[in-house]
FIMARZA-123294 format. One record per residue (C-alpha): x, y negated, z negated; residue number from 1; chain. Coordinates in steps of 0.1 Angstrom, whole numbers, plus 2048, in hexadecimal, padded with zeros to 3 digits. Each point is the difference from the previous one (the first is absolute). Layout:
R    c1    c2    c3    nr   kette
R     X     Y     Z   NUM       A
...
This chain:
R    c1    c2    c3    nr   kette
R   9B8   6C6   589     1       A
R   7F2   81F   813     2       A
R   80E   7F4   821     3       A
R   825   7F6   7EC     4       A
R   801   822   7F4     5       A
R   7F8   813   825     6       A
R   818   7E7   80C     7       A
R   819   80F   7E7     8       A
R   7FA   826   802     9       A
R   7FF   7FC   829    10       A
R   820   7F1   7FF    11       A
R   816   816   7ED    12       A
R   7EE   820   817    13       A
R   80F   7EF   81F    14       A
R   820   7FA   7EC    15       A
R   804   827   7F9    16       A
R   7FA   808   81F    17       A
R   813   7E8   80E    18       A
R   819   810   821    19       A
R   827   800   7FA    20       A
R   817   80B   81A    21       A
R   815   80E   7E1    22       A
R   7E2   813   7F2    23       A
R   7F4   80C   81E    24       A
R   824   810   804    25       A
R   7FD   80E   7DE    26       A
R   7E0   810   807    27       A
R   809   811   821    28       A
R   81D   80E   7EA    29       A
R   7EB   80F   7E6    30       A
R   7EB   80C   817    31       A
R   816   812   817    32       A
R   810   80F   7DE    33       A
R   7E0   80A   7F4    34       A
R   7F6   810   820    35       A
R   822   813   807    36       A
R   802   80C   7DE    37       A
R   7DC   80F   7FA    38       A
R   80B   810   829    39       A
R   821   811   7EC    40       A
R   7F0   808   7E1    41       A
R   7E1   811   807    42       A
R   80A   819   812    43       A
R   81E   808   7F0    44       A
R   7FD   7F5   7DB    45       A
R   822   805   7F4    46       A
R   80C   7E8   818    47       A
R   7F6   7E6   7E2    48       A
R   823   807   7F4    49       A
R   814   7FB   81D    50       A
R   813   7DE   7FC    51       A
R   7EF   7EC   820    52       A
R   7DF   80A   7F1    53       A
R   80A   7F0   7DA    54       A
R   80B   7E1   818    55       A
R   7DE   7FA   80C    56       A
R   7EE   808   7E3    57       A
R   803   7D8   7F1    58       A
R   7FE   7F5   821    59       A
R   7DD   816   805    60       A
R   7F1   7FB   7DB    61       A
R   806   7DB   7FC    62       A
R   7EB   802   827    63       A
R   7E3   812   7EE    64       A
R   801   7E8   7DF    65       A
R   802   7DF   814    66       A
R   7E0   810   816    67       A
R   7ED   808   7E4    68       A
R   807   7DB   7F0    69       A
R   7FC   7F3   81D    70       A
R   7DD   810   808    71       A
R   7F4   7FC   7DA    72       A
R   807   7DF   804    73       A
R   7EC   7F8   820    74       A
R   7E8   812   7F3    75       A
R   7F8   7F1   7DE    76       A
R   7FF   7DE   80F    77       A
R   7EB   80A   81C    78       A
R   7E7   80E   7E3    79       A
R   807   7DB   7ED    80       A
R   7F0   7ED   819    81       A
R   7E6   817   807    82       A
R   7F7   7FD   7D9    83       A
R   801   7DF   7FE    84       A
R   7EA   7F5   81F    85       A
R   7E5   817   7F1    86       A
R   809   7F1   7DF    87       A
R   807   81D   7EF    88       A
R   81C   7EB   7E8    89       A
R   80A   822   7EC    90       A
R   803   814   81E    91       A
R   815   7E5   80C    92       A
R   810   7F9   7E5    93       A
R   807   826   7FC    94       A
R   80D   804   824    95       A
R   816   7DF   7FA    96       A
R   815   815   7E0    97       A
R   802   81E   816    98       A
R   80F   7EA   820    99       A
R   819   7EC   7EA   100       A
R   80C   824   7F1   101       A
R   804   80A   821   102       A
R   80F   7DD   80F   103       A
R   81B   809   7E3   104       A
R   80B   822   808   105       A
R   801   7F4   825   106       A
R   819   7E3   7F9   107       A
R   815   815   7E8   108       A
R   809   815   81A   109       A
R   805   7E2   817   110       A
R   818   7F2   7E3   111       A
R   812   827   7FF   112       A
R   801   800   825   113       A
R   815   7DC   7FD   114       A
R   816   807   7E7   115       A
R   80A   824   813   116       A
R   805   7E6   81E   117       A
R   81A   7E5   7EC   118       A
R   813   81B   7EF   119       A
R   7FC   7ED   7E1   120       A
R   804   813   7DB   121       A
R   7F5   7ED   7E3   122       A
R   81D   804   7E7   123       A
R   7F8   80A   7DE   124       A
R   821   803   7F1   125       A
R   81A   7EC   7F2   126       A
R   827   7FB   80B   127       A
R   81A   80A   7EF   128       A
R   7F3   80D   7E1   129       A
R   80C   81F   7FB   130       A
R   7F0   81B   7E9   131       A
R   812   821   7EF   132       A
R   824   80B   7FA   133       A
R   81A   801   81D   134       A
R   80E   81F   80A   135       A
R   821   80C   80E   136       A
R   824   7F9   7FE   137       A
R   7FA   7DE   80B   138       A
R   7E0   7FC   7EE   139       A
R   7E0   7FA   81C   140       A
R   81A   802   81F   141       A
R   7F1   802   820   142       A
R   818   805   81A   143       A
R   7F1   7FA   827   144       A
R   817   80A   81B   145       A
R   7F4   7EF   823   146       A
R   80E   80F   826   147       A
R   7F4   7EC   81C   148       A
R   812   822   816   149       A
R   7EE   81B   7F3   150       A
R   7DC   801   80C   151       A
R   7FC   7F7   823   152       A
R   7DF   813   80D   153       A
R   7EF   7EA   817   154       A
R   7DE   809   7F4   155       A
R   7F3   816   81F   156       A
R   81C   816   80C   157       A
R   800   823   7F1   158       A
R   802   803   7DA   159       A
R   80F   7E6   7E6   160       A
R   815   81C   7EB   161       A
R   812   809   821   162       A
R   826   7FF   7FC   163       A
R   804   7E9   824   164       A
R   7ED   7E7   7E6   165       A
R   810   804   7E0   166       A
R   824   7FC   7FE   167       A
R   80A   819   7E8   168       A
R   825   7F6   7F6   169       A
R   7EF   7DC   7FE   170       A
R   7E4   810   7E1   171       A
R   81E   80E   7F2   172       A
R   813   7DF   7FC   173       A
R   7D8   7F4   7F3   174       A
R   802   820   7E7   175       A
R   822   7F3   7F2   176       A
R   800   7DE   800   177       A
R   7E1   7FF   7ED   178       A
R   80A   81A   7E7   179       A
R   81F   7ED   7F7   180       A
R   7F1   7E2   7FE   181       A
R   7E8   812   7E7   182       A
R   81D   804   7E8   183       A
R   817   7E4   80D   184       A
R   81B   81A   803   185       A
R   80C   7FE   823   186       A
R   80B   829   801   187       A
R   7E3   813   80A   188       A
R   80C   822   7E9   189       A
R   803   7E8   7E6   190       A
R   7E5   7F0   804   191       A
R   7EE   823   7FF   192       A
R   811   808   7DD   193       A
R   7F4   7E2   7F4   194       A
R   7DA   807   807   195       A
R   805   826   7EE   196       A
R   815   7F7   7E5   197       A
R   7E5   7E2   7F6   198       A
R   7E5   81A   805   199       A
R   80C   819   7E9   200       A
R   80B   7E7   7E5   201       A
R   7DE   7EE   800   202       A
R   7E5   81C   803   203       A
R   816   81D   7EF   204       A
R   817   7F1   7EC   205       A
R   820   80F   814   206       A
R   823   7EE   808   207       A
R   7FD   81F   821   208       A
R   800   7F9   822   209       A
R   7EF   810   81B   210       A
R   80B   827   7F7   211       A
R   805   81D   81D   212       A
R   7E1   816   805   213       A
R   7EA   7E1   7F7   214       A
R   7DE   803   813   215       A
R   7F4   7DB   816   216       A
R   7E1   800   810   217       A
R   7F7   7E1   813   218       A
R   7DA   7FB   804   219       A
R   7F8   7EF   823   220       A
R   7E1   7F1   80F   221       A
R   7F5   819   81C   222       A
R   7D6   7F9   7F7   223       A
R   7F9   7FC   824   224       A
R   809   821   80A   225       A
R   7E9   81F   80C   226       A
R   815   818   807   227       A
R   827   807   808   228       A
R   7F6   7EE   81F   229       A
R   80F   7DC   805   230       A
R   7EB   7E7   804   231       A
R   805   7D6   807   232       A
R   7EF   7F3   7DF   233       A
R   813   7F5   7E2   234       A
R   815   81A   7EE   235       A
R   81E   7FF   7EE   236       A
R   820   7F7   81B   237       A
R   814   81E   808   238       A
R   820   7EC   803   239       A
R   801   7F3   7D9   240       A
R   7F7   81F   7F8   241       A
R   81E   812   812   242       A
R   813   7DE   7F2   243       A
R   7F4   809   7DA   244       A
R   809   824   7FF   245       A
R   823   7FA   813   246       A
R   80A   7E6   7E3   247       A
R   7F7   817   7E3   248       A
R   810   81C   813   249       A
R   821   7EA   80B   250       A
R   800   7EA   7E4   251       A
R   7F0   80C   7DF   252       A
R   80B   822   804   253       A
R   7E0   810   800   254       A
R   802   825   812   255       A
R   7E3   802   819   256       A
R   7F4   81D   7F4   257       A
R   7F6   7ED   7E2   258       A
R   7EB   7E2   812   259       A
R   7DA   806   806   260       A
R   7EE   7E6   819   261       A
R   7D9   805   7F8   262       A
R   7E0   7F5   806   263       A
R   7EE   81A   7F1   264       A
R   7DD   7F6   80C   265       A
R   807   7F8   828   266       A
R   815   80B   815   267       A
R   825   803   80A   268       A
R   801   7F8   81E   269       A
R   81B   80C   81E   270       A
R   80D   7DB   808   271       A
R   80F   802   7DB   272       A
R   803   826   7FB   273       A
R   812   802   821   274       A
R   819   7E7   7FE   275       A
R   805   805   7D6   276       A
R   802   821   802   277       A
R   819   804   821   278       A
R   81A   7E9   7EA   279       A
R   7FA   810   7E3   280       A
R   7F0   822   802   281       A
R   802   808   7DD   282       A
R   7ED   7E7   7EE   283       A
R   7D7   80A   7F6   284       A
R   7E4   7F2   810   285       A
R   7DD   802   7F4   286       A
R   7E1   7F8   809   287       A
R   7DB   80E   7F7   288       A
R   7FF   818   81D   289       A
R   825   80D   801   290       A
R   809   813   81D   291       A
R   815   7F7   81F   292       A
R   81E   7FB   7E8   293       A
R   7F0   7EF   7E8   294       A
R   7F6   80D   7DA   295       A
R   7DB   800   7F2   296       A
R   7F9   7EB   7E5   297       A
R   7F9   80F   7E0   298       A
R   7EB   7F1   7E5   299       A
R   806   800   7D6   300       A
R   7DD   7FE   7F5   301       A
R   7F5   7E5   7EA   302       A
R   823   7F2   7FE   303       A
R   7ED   7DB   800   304       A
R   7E2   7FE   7EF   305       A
R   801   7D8   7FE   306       A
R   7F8   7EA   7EB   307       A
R   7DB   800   804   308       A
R   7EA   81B   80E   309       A
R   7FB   7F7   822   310       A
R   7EF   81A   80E   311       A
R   817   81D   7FF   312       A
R   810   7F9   820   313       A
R   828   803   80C   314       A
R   809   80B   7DE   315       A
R   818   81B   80C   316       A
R   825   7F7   808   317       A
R   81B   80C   819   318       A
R   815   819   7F6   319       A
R   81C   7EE   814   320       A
R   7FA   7E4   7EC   321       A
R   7FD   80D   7DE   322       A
R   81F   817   803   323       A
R   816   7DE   810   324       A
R   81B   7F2   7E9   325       A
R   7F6   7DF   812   326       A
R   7EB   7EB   818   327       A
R   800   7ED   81C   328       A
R   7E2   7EE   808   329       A
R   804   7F6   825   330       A
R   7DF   7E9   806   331       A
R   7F5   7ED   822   332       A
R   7F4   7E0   802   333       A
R   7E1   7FD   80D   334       A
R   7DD   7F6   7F4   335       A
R   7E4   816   7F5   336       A
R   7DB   7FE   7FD   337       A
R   7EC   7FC   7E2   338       A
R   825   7FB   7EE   339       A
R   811   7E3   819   340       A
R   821   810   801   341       A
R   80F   829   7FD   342       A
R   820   7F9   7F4   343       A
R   819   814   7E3   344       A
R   7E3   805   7E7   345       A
R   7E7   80C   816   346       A
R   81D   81C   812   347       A
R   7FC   80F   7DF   348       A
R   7DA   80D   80B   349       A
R   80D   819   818   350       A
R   815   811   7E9   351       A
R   7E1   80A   7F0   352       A
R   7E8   821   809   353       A
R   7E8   7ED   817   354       A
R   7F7   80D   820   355       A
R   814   7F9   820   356       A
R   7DD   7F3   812   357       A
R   7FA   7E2   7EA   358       A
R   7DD   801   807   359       A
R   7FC   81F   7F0   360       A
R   80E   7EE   7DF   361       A
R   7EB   7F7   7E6   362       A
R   805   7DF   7F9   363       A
R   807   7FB   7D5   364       A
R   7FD   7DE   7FA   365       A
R   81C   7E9   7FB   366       A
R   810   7F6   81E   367       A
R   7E9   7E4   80D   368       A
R   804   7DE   7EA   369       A
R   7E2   7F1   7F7   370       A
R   7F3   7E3   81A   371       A
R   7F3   7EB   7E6   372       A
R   824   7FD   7EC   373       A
R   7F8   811   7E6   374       A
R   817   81B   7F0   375       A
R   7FC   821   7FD   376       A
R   810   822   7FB   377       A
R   81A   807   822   378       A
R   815   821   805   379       A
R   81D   7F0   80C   380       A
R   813   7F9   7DB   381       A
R   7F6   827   7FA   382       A
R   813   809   81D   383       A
R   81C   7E4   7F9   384       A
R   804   80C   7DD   385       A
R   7FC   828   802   386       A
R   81D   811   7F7   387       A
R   803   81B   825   388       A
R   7F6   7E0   814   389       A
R   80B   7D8   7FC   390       A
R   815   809   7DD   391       A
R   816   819   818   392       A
R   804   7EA   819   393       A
R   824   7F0   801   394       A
R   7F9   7ED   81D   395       A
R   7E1   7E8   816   396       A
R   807   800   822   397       A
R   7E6   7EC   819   398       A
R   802   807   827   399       A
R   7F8   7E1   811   400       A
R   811   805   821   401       A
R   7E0   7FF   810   402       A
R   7E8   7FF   7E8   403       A
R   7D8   7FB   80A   404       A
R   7E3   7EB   7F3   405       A
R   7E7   81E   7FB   406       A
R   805   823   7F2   407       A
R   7FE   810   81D   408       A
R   808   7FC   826   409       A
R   819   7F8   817   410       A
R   817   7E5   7F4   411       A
R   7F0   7DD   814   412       A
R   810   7E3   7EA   413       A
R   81F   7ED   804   414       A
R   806   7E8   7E4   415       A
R   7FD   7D9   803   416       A
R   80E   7FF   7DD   417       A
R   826   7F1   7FF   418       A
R   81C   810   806   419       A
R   7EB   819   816   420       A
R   7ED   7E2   81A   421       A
R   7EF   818   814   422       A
R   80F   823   7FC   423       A
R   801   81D   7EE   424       A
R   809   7FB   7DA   425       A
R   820   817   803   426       A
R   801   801   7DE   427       A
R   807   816   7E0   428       A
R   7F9   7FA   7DD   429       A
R   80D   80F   7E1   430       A
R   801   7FB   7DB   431       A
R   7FF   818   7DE   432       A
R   7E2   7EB   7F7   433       A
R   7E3   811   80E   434       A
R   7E9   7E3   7F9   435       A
R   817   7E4   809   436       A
R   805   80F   822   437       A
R   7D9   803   806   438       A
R   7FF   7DE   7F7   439       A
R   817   7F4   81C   440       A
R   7F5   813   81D   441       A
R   7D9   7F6   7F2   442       A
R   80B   7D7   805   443       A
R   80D   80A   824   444       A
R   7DC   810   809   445       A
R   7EC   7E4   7ED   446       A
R   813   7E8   817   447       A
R   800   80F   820   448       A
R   7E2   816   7FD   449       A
R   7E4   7E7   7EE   450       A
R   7EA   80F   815   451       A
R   802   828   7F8   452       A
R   7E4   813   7EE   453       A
R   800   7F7   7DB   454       A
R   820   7EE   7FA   455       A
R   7EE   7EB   7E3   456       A
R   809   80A   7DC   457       A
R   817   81C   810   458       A
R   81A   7F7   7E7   459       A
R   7E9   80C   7E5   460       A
R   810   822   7FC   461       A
R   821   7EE   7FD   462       A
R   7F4   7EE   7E1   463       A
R   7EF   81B   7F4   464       A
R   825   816   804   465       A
R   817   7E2   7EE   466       A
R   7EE   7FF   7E8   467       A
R   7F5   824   7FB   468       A
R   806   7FF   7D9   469       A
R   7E2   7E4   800   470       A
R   7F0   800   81D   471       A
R   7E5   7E5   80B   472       A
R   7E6   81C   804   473       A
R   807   80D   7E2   474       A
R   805   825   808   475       A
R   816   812   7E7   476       A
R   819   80E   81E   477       A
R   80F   821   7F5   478       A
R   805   81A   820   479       A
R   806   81C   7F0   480       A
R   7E5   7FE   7E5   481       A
R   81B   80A   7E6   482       A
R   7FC   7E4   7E9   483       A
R   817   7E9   80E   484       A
R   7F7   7DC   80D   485       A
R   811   7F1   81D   486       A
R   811   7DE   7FF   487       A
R   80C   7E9   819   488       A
R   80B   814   822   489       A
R   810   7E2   80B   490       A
R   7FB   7D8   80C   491       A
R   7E7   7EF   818   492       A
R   800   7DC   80F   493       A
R   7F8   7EE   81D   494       A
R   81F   7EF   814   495       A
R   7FA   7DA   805   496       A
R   7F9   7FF   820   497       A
R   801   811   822   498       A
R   818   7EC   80C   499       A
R   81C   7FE   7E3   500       A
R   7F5   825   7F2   501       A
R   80F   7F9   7DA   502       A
R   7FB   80D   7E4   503       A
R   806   7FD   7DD   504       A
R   81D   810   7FF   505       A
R   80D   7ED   822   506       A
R   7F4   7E0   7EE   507       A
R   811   807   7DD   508       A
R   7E0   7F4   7F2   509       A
R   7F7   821   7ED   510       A
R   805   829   800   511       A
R   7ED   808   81E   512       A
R   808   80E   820   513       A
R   81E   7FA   817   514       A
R   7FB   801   827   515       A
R   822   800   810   516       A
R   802   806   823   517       A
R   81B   80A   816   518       A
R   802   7F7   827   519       A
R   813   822   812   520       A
R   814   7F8   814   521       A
């Protein structure tokens, strides 16, 4: 029995340390992350922030953890033996608890390491079963506009937003087309009127139209900004936005001097000032530094105190945003650590008084869903549901021209994903459902980004917003703190598939959402 039992323990030590021409490439990885990042960050500590540096990170901690499994498991069967050849059974025995604990934690993170490799997501949700109450003139429309001709940036040569690679008269047939076939009316002014004249009836109560001396202000994604400087990672596209403000200027009727595009924690910067402002020098810019043309942010002070006390933090408001007459949430598509994706509901953040170096933020808590599935409290239906921030907003708008599979960086990732095969998405999305349009763009990143930092139970926040009046958490959601629940902000589902992309409302089989797409040109 003794020798059965060496037999054993010698045989699964010679298994763990068993060489593999895969392994051995992902330990010269790890170590050469390890190695370059403790060379960057020690002397310069800050350099912990930059965006290479948060690249390597995973790469150099899961290094150190395998190591340490690795060695504690070596180890503790090396000390097995050793106990049980001087028959010291509860030594052994103790040693043998330890080196299976460690065995465990060793192939875990070979299991993580091989399901980062396959791409694989395990799905947790169910299609086609939607939850909360439609929004919009046609109730849970999302309408997706697809160019093949308007992003064509080879990926190395100069910088992505560059007007040699962005066809602007082509994003101005994508603005259009996709705004008509938001409201099915074919006239772009009318389709405009539309949009205001369901506004006002539905959230004031008014048979008015957009009125002169109305203020806009259109929120963009510019988080990956550091100054007025341009830079190459993912920002808002300065072509849709010249294309957004030319419509309401050409064909809503809005004067410039009443549209404000802010960001008010980052930065404005020139590739969108420049050419905005050269077409249309009188409309408002602002950002949280102002200067160079552009207009500080100013806060209102406690103007969201949400619906739980989370810390105290971002509870101030933008002026530009509280004094608006309306929104317009202009999100990007792209995915997001610790949340999966940034998308409409998130845009909402910067509108808030955090700091322009998000590392100087504190963190409040509900932005992250929990790993385990559970449900808990989540800012987004506080933001979706205050009255200065998604209750203003008149339309969703989602940039995914280019679009990118992290937060940050330089756009890297064509699509696989049909109709795209292997280029950029060229696509915009729009709806006056804020959750049904996070919905969508969520299916196209669960499908062609399985792979991205926490994508599982990222549609959390959308259950938690459609049914806001009840949510599965439980949280009582009122923004304001005046007494006043929230209920539904809108519908969620998941399409079908990745291949058909229907929904309820595509399938006639209840009141969910409605994808339609629209091929320009």
């Amino acid at each position: 029995m003794k020798n059965k039992f060496l037999s054993l323990i010698v045989g699964i030590n010679s298994l763990i340390r068993k060489p593999i021409f895969s392994r051995i490439s992902l330990i010269l990885l790890g170590f050469s992350s390890t190695i370059w990042f403790l060379a960057r960050v020690i002397p310069k500590p800050q350099r912990a922030y930059y965006p290479c540096m948060r690249a390597a990170a995973p790469l150099m901690s899961g290094f150190v953890i395998w190591l340490l499994a690795f060695s504690g498991t070596t180890l503790a069967f090396k000390k097995v033996l050793q106990r049980w050849r001087e028959t010291r059974y509860l030594a052994a025995s103790l040693f043998m608890v330890l080196a299976l604990a460690a065995t465990s934690l060793l192939l875990s993170k070979s299991a993580s390491d091989a399901t980062a490799e396959t791409g694989k997501l395990e799905i947790w949700y169910k299609a086609n079963s939607p939850l909360g109450v439609a929004r919009g003139i046609h109730p849970g429309r999302v309408a997706w506009g697809h160019n093949e001709k308007i992003a064509t940036w080879d990926g190395q040569t100069g910088f992505w937003w560059e007007d040699r690679f962005n066809n602007q008269a082509e994003t101005n047939k994508l603005f259009c087309e996709t705004l008509t076939n938001l409201t099915g009316n074919k006239n772009e002014k009318k389709a405009w009127d539309e949009l205001f004249h369901f506004f006002n009836k539905t959230k004031r109560n008014s048979k008015d139209g957009y009125k002169a001396g109305e203020k806009i202000t259109v929120k963009v994604n510019l988080n990956n900004t550091h100054s007025h400087e341009n830079t190459n990672e993912i920002n808002a596209n300065p072509q849709l936005v010249l294309s957004l403000i030319r419509s309401l200027v050409n064909e809503a009727g809005v004067a410039p001097e009443n549209i404000t595009v802010a960001d008010p924690s980052r930065f404005v910067t020139n590739n969108i000032f420049d050419k905005c402002h050269t077409a249309y020098p009188k409309v408002h810019f602002v950002d949280h530094n102002g200067g160079d043309g552009r207009e500080k942010a100013n806060f209102v002070a406690n103007a969201i105190p949400y619906s739980i006390d989370n810390g105290k933090v971002a509870t101030g408001l933008a002026t530009c945003v509280v004094e608006a007459d309306y929104l317009i949430n202009l999100a990007l598509m792209k995915g997001h650590v610790s949340q999966g994706v940034t998308l409409c509901a998130k845009n909402y953040f910067g509108c808030t008084s955090i700091e322009d170096d998000w590392h100087k933020n504190a963190h409040s808590s509900g932005f992250s869903q929990n790993r385990d599935g559970s449900f808990k409290y989540l800012v987004y239906p506080d933001y979706l549901g205050h009255k200065d921030l998604g209750a203003k907003t008149m339309l969703f708008l989602i940039d995914g021209i280019y679009s990118n599979k992290f937060v940050d960086r330089v756009p890297a990732f064509k699509w696989a994903l049909a109709p795209f095969n292997d280029n950029w998405p060229g696509s915009l999305f729009a709806s006056q459902d804020g959750v049904a349009i996070d919905s969508v763009v969520l299916d196209f990143a669960l499908a062609e980004w399985p792979d991205a930092p926490d994508m599982k139970f990222s549609d959390y926040y959308l259950n938690e917003c459609a049914l806001a009046g009840n949510p599965p958490s439980g949280t009582l959601y009122d923004p304001e703190q005046d007494g006043t629940r929230l209920g539904s902000l809108g519908v969620t589902e998941h399409w079908n598939n990745p291949v058909d992309k229907r929904y309820s409302g595509n399938l006639k089989t209840g009141k969910g959402i409605e994808l339609i797409y629209k091929k320009v040109n």
